[in-house]
C-alpha positions, 0 to 999 in steps of 0.5 A: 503062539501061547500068550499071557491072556490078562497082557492080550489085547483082549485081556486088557479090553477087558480091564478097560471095559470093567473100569468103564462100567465102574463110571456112574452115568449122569443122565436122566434114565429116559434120556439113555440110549446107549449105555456111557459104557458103550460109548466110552469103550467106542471112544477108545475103539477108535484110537486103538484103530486109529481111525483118522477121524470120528468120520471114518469112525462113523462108517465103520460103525454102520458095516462092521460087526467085528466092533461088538466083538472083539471090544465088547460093545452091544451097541456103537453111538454115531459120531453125534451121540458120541461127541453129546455123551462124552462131553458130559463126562466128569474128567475126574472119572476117567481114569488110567492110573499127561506123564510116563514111566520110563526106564533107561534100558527099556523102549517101551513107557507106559503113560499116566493119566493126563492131568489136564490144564484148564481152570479150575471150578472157582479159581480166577486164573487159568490154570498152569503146569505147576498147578496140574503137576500139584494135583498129579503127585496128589492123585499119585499118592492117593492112588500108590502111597508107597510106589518108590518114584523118581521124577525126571523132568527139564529144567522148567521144574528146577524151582523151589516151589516144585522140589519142595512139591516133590518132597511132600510126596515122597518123589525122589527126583532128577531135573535138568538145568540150564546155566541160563536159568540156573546163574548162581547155581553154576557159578557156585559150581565154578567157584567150588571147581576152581578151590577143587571141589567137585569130582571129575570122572572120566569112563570109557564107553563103546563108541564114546567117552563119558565125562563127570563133573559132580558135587553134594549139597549146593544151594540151588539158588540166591533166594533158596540157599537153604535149599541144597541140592547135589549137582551133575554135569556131563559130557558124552563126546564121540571120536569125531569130536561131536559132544553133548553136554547136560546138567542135573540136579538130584536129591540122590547122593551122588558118588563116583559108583552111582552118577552114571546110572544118574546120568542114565536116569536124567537122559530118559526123559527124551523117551517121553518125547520121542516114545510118546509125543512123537509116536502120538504125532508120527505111528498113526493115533493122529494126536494133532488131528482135531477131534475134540470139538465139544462145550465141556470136557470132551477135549480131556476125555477124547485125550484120555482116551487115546492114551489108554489106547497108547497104554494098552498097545505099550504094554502089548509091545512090552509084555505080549510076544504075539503083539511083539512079533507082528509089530517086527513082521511089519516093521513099523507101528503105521503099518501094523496099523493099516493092516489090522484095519483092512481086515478089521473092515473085511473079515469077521474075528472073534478077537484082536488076537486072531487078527494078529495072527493072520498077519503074522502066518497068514490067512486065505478066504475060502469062500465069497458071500455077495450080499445083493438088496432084495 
């Protein structure tokens, strides 16, 4: 099967390893053993196996050659000098380009770079979410001043401070909200319902009907009524009767052509649930498992790296056809993941591919080689 050689696994090892050689090393020239190169492409070799644990990391080192070949790395650290090396590595350095692009009609999301929540270097409170999402739409900019961008999030990030964060970055946005937290918005929603105006919509679905209530430029809230937003309501209700409701505020003009594809874009956000945290969780790259235990930054840097690993398999899923294939052979990603370690640990490849390629059509071991100790 051709496949698009940059959107491989081996193409995109590659594009790993070159941002890794791109990261100054810190260290003393004499206290070098192993090239930071080397150790941060083992790191990610071992969430792109999704190894259970540095453990079982560690033994496959001391067997397995495929590890220099198909990641390209000339020398593996043990766990010990792993855990040393990464935890000195500036987090600011390592990056991917945490959040995800998502798109309504697609299954695949392709994460961002986390931007972690610790404190800071001279600051006296902890860190926070909204202090994180600051220096995320900065790096965003810095890196894609003029990527177009919508930003989906819940209803935590409906607050004046945030959209206003928003609009400094050019970031167009569709934020949940909830009548709970959001009490002056819906009852000014009601009000302006009851003197007949807002717009009610309803359209027919497949299996379903969609219900609209929306309306332009209202105050979000009692101290920020010079902040207006347009405002969404929806209901999806199903023959049985079974209904889900959700609201949004938008700084999209709202019509009656466009609110259903509002509506698609708001309700996406559950992908970065469920295609990312719960694929990190549940498809074998053991998010919840420990392996972080280190003095500075090793915690954001092991973090970082299982989501370049997440990355590279997303954009494989989406783009690679060989990777596409295998993945629906086997049904599951934690199969094709149990598979591809069996043979990474039993035969030699020369490639990701190749090992893609013998699940898929199948292999045979012409000859057997039992190595004895002299």
């Amino acid at each position: 099967m051709k496949i698009q050689t940059r959107l491989s696994a081996s193409g995109l090892f590659e594009v790993v390893r070159t941002g890794f050689e791109k990261i100054i090393d810190g260290r003393a020239p004499e206290l070098i053993k192993i090239s930071l190169p080397d150790t941060l492409m083992s790191g990610f070799a071992l969430f792109s196996l999704k190894d259970p644990s540095l453990l079982a990391f560690d033994e496959r080192r001391k067997v397995d050659n495929n590890l220099q070949r198909i990641f390209g790395i000339e020398q593996v650290p043990c766990d010990t000098q792993m855990r040393t090396t990464l935890d000195e590595v500036e987090l600011a350095d390592v990056k991917v380009l945490g959040w995800a692009l998502v798109h309504p009609n697609l299954k695949e999301v392709i994460p961002l770079a986390p931007e972690m929540i610790i404190k800071q270097d001279g600051a006296d409170k902890n860190d926070c979410e909204r202090n994180a999402a600051k220096r995320f739409f900065e790096q965003l900019r810095h890196d894609h001043p003029h990527l177009p961008v919508i930003i989906i999030e819940d209803a935590l990030s409906s607050n004046a401070p945030h959209i206003r964060e928003l609009e400094k970055y050019d970031c167009r946005y569709i934020l949940g909200v909830k009548e709970g937290d959001h009490a002056f918005l819906f009852d000014w929603v009601a009000a302006a319902h009851q003197a007949g105006l807002t717009t009610d919509l309803e359209i027919s679905g497949v299996g379903m009907t969609h219900k609209f209530r929306f309306i332009n430029q209202v105050p979000l809230n009692q101290s920020n009524q010079y902040l207006l937003v347009n405002f969404i309501e929806y209901w999806e209700v199903r023959p049985d009767g079974k209904t889900q409701h959700f609201c949004w505020i938008t700084d999209f003009i709202v019509t009656g052509d466009n609110v259903f594809q509002l509506m698609r874009g708001g309700r996406s956000r559950w992908k970065i649930e469920n295609e990312t945290f719960n694929t990190l969780k549940n498809q074998g790259y053991h998010f919840e498992h420990n392996f972080w235990h280190g003095e500075k930054n090793l915690s954001g840097v092991f973090a970082t790296l299982m989501m370049l690993a997440f990355l590279v398999d997303q954009v494989q899923q989406a783009a690679c056809r060989l990777f596409q294939a295998v993945l629906k052979q086997e049904g599951s990603r934690r199969g094709l993941w149990d598979h591809v370690r069996a043979l990474f640990y039993a035969l030699d490849f020369d490639s990701m591919e190749d090992i893609y390629r013998a699940l898929l059509y199948g292999y045979k071991v012409t000859g057997l080689v039992i190595r004895t100790s002299s």
